[in-house]
C-alpha positions in Angstrom: -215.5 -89.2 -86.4 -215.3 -92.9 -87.6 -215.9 -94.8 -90.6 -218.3 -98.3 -90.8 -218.7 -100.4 -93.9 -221.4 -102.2 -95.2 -220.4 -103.7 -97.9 -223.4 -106.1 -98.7 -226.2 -102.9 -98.1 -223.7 -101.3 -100.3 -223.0 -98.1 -98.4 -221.0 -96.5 -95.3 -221.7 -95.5 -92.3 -220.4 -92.2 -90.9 -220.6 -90.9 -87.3 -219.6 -88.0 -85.4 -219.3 -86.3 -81.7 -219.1 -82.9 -80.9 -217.5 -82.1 -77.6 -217.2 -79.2 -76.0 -213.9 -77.6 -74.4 -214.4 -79.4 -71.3 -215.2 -83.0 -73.1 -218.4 -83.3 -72.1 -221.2 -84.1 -75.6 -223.2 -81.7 -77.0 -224.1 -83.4 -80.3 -223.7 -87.1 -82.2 -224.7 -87.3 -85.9 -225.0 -90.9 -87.5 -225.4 -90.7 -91.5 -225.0 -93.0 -94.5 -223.4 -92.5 -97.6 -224.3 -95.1 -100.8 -221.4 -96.8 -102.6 -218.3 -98.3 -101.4 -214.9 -96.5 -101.7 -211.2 -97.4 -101.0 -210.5 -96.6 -97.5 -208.7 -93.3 -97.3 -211.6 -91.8 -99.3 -214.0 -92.9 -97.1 -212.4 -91.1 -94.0 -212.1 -88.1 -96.1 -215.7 -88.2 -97.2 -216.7 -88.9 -93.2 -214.4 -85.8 -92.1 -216.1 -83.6 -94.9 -219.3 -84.6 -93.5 -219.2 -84.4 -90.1 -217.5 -80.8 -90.4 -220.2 -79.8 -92.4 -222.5 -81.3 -90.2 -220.8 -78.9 -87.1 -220.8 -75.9 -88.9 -224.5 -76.1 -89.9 -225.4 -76.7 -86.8 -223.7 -73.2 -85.9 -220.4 -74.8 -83.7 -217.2 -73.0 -83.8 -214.0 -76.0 -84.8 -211.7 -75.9 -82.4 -209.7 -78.7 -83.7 -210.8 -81.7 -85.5 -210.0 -85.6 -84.7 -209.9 -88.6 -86.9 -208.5 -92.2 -86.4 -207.0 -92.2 -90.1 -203.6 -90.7 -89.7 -202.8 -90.4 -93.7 -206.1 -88.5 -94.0 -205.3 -86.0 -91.5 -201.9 -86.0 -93.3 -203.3 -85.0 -96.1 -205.4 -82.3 -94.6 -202.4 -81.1 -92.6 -200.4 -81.1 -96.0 -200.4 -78.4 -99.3 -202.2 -79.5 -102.0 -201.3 -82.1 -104.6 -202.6 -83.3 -107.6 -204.6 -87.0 -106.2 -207.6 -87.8 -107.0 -208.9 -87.2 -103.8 -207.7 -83.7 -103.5 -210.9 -82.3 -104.1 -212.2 -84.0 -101.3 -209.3 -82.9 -99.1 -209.5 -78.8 -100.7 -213.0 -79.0 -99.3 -212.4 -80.2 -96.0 -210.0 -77.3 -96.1 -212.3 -75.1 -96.8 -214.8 -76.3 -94.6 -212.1 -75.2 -91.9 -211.3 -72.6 -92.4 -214.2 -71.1 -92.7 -214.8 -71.8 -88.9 -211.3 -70.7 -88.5 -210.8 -74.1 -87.3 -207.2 -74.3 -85.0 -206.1 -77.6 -85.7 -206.4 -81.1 -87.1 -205.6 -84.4 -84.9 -205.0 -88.0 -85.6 -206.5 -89.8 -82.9 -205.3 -93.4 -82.5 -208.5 -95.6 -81.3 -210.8 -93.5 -81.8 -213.8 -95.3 -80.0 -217.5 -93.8 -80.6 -219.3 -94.1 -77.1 
């Protein structure tokens, strides 16, 4: 899952892959989300989406990979009382509801 910003179209970019256990791709999602946000947000908003994303399309979350390491943090961590805590209560919940193992940060994350 990565983040792209577009900032004079005034909206992100979000993509995702979906591996299976042997590495090989199943599925890539590309979507775009209107407005500009701070940074960390943005990977939070990208993570929420491309769980969602998996779990619609009926794929079980083994773990989940992202190249922002606070974000992951923060989904790793208990819940506080930001302002993007919603955001990270319902990638939680997203989770969980696949029974999703774990959560990775993912230094370099390259889309090919």
């Amino acid at each position: 899952m990565d983040v792209a910003y577009f900032f004079h179209q005034g909206f992100i970019g979000i993509g995702a892959i979906i591996r299976v256990a042997t590495g090989m791709v199943c599925v890539a999602m590309g979507k775009y989300i209107n407005g500009l946000f701070e940074p960390l947000i943005a990977e939070l908003l990208a993570l929420r989406k491309s769980i969602y994303f998996a779990l619609r399309k009926g794929f079980v979350i083994q773990f989940a990979e992202s190249d922002s390491q606070l974000a992951i943090g923060l989904v790793n961590s208990t819940d506080g009382l930001f302002s993007n805590d919603l955001i990270i209560r319902d990638v939680k919940s997203l989770l969980r509801s696949c029974k999703g193992k774990s959560y990775h940060f993912a230094p370099d994350l390259e889309m090919k």
